[in-house]
N, C-alpha and C positions, 0 to 999 in steps of 0.2 A: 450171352444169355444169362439173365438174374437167376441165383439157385440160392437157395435159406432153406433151412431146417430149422425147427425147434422143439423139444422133445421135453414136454412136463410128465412127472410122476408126483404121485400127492395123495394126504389123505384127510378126511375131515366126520367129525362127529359131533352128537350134541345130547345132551342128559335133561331132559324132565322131570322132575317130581312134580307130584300134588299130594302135600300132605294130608293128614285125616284131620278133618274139622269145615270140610266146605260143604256148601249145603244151593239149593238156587230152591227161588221161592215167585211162585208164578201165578196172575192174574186174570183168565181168559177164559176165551168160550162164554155159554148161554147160560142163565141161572134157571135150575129146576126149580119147583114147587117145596120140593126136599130139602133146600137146602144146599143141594152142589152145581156146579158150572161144569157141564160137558159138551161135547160135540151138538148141535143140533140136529134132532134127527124127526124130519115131518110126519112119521106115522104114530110118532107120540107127542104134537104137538101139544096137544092137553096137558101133559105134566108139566110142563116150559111157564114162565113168566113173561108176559105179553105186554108189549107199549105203544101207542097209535104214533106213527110218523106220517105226516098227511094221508091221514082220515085212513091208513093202511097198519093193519093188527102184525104184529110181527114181534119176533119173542127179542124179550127183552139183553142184551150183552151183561154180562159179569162186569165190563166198562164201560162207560157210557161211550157212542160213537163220536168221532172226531166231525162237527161241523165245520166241511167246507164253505159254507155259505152264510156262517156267523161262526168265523173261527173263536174257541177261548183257550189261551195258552198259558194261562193264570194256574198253579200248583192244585192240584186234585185233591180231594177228598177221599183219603184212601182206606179208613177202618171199614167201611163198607162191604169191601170188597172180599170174595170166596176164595183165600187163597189156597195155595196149592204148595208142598213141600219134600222135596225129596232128597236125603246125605248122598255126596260125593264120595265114593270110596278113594282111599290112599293110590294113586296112580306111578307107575315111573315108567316114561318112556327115553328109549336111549337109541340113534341111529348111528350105524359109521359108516363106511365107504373109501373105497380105493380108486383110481383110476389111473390111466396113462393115456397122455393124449402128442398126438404127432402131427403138426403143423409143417408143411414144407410148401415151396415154389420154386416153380420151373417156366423161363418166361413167363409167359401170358396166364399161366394154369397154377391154381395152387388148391389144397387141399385140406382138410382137417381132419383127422379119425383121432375118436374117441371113445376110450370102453373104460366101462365102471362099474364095479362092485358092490350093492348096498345090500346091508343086513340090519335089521331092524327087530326089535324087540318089545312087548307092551306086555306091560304087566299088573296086574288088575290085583286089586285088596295086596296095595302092596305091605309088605312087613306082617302078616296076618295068618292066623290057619287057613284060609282060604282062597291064600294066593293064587294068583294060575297067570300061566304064561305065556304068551301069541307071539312066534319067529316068523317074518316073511326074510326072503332074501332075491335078488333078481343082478341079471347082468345087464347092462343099458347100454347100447351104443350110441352111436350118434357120426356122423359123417357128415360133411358137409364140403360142395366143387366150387370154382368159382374162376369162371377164363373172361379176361379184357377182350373181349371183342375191337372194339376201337379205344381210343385214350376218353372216349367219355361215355361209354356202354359197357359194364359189364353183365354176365350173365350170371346166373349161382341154380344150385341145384341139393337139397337138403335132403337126412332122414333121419328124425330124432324119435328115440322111445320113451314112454315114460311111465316112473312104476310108482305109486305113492299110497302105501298100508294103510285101509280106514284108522285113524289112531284111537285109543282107546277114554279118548276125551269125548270123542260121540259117540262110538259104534259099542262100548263096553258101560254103556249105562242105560237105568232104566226105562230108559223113554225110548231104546229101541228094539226092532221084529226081534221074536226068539231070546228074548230076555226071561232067565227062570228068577224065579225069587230063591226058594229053597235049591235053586242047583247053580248051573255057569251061565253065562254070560256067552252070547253067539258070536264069534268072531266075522264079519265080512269079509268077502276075497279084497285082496287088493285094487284100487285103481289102475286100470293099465290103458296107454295110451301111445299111439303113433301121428307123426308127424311130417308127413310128403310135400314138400313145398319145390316149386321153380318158377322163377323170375329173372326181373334185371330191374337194376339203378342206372340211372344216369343223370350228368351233371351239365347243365346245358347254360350258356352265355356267361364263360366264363367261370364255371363254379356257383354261380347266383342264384340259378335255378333247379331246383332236385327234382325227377320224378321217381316213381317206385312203381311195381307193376307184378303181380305174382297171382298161379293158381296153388290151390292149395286143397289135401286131403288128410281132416281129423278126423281120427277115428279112438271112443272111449271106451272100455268096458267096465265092467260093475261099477258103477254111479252109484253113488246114494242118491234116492228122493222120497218124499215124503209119500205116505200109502196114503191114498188118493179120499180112501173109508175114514181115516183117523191121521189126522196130521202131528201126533206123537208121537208115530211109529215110524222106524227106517224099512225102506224095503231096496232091492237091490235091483238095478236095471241093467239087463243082461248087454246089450251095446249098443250105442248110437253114433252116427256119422255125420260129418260136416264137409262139404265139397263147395270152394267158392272163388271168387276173381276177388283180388284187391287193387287199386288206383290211388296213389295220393302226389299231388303238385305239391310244392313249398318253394319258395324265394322270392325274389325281387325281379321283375319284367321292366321295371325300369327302376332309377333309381333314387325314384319317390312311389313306389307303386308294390308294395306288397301281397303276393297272393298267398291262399294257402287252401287246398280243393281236394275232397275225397270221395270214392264210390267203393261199395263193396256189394257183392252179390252173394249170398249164401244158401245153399242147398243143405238143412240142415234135416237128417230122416233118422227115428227109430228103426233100428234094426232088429233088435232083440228086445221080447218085453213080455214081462209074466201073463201081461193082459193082452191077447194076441189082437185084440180093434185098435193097437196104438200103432203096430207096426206098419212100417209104412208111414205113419204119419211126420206132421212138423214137429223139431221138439220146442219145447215150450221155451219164451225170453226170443228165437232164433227170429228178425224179421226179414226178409227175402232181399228187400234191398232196403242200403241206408246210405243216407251222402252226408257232406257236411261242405260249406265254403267259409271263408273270411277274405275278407278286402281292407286293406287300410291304403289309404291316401296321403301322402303328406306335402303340404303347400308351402314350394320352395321360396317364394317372391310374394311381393306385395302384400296389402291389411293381413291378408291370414298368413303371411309367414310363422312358422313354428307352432300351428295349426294340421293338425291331422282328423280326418275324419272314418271311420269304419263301418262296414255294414257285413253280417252274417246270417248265416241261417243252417237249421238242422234238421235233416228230415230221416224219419224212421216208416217204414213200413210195418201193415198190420203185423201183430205179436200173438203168439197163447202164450196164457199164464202159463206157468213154470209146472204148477201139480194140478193135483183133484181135477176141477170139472170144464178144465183147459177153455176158458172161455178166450174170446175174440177181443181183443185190442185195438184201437182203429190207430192205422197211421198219422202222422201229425206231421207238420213243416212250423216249427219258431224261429222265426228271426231274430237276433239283436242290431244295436248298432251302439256306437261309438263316438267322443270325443277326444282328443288328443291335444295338450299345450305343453311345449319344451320350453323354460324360458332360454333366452339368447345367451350363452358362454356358460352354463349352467348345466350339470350331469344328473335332469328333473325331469322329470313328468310328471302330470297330473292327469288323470284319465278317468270322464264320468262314462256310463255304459249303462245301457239303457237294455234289459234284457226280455226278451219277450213281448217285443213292440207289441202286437196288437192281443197281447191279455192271450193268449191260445189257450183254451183248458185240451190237456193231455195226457196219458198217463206212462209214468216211466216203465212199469213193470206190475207184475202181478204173480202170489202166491195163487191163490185161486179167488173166488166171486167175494169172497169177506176180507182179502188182503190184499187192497188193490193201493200200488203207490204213484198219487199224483206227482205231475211236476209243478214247477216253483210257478206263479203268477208272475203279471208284471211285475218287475223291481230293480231298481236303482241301484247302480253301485260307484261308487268314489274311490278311489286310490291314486295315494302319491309314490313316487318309487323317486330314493334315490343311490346314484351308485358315488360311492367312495373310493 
């Protein structure tokens, strides 16, 4: 019977500054009557600046809008614009951590435990009379089983924690909740996070073929996202959970024939939330189901020898935007495909790829109703790869 041990101890840290002299300078939102670009808000649309987009009245952006349907990607016109500017205070963040971690096997069975230390520290107006100081510290485990079942099944069984302090790059400045001017600056609790997973891999026809196969349960607490009222403000979301099936194929079934095929199912639900009509709901970006395949072919013999051709496709099911006004996403299925030429005795390929056969308009993701990001159109791609 095979028996190993291995027994690491370690430690590791890293040092931030941000000196005093930075500044971020921002273009957005709706232009008032007044003079300034804020939030739009419909019960004062009268004060707003209004522009007709087919034959429809609608307040004017602080930017002009990006046309999809007569794109211009030509350098803007920028002195026009109501900017917006706020100093960076002097920052230093610095984290360390300890750990020891114990790896052994016993036959079929092996194990991993692992515990860690981290202390963390942010410190706001640094070098200043008004310095102030933020200490998170936490202990992380992490374990992880894993028995051969046969010589080409294993099973494994995981349970990782994780703990990572809003740093004070976002959560200690002024564009977030509970920020004073004349006092301090509001610290967030930290992220904290668990990670319950069991599966198995296996390698099938010889090594050629992989599959993967696992359920799994995330679970987050205090999230940052943006207050739904003002997307300049951080608010803190009290926990949310992820339960889901993952599947993916990879190798070669024959050997000119490559596949590569994946499904995942996710149950993704607020659990905790300032705004008690979220709970319960889907969180936002999460789509229920998504697959993905690829196929290449490569033609051993005859005219199309060292000729390869490929065909894929990507499908997402409906999404809500990420914040504010959680709108609806519709699903989408893109296909690509593929050509492939190797010349003969040569370590070459040239590879055209043809993305998005039939044009699909779709969208990848969404802040809310004003930040919505499409995906690419048709378009072509070329590359040569050589290896040395």
């Amino acid at each position: 019977m095979t028996r190993t041990n291995t027994l690491l101890v370690g430690y590791d840290g890293s040092r931030w500054e941000r000196t005093v002299g930075g500044a971020s300078n921002g273009a957005r939102r709706y232009r008032r009557l007044n003079g300034t670009a804020t939030s739009f808000d419909p019960a004062q649309a009268d004060q707003f600046e209004t522009i007709e987009i087919d034959d429809v009245t609608a307040p004017r952006p602080n930017v002009d809008h990006f046309d999809l349907a007569n794109p211009n990607n030509t350098a803007r016109e920028t002195s026009g614009y109501i900017t917006s500017e706020f100093a960076i205070p002097a920052n230093l963040t610095t984290s360390n951590g300890i750990y020891i971690q114990n790896q052994f096997k016993i036959g079929k069975f092996s194990a991993l435990l692992n515990l860690r230390y981290d202390w963390y520290e942010d410190i706001f107006d640094y070098k200043s009379n008004n310095e102030q100081s933020f200490k998170n510290e936490a202990f992380i485990p992490r374990i992880g089983l894993t028995y051969e079942a046969t010589k080409a099944i294993s099973v494994y069984a995981s349970y990782v924690e994780g703990f990572q302090p809003q740093s004070n790059t976002v959560t200690l400045s002024p564009a977030t909740e509970d920020f004073f001017w004349a006092g301090s600056p509001a610290s967030f609790d930290p992220l904290e996070s668990n990670n319950i997973e069991f599966g198995s891999k296996g390698e099938f026809l010889g090594g050629k073929l992989t599959v993967n196969a696992a359920v799994y349960q995330i679970t987050q607490k205090n999230l940052l996202q943006q207050d739904p009222n003002d997307e300049t403000v951080l608010t803190e979301r009290g926990e949310q959970r992820s339960r889901g099936f993952e599947w993916d194929l990879t190798g070669y079934v024959l050997p000119n024939l490559q596949l590569s095929a994946s499904y995942a199912f996710i149950d993704a639900e607020i659990i905790e939330d300032d705004d008690s009509t979220l709970i319960g709901e889907r969180i936002g970006g999460a789509p229920e189901h998504s697959a993905n395949f690829w196929g290449r072919y490569d033609f051993m013999q005859g005219v199309l020898k060292n000729v390869g051709v490929g065909l894929g496709m990507v499908y997402r099911g409906d999404r809500l935007s990420w914040y504010g006004d959680r709108i609806v996403l519709p699903s989408y299925t893109v296909f690509d495909a593929a050509l492939y030429y190797r010349p003969t005795g040569m370590d070459m390929q040239i590879a055209l790829k043809l993305n998005n056969v039939f044009d699909e308009t779709y969208w990848n993701g969404a802040l809310n109703a004003t930040r919505v990001f499409p995906g690419a159109p048709r378009n072509v791609l070329l590359t040569t790869t050589y290896k040395f």
